[in-house]
C-alpha positions, 0 to 999 in steps of 0.5 A: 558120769555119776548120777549127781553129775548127770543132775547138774549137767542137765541142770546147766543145760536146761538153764541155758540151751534150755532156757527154763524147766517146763513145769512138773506136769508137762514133765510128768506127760513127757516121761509118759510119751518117752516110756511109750516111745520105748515101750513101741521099740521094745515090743517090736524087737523083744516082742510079737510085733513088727517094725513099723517104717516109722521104728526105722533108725531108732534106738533103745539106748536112745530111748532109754537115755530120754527116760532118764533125761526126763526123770532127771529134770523131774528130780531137779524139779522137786529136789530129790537127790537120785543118788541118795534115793537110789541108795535107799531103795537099794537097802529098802529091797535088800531088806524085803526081799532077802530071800524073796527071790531065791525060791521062786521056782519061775526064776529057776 
């Protein structure tokens, strides 16, 4: 699935099972809850702390997919097209940070 399919997919989606899109800041508060919510799993597995009984049968790539689904509706919302923006933030770092990483001593 490409980034432009996975748009028009969640479109249709919203737009019949659905119904409409919440607005752009309820949207904006559930991005938030989402990156909480993989943000908790992520420091219980990476992390110091344990799993909690209420982390039991959750997954990252779940989680993960959240954020993007989303991301995604807030795109449609406010008409960015992800793939042009991802390719431009790709040739926006490529540009800045050419040699920024490669004498970084941490890195190595």
């Amino acid at each position: 699935m490409t980034i432009q399919q996975a748009q028009t997919d969640v479109d249709q989606w919203i737009k019949t099972v659905g119904v409409r899109y919440f607005n752009e800041l309820t949207n904006l508060g559930i991005l938030m809850e989402e990156v909480g919510e993989l943000s908790r799993l992520m420091v219980r597995q990476y992390g110091e702390q344990s799993f909690k009984e209420s982390d039991k049968g959750k997954e990252i790539a779940d989680e993960m997919a959240d954020v993007l689904w989303v991301l995604i509706c807030l795109a449609n919302q406010t008409g960015v097209d992800l793939t042009a923006a991802l390719e431009k933030n790709f040739e926006k770092k490529n540009v800045r940070d050419a040699e920024r990483h490669k004498g970084n001593e941490k890195l190595k």
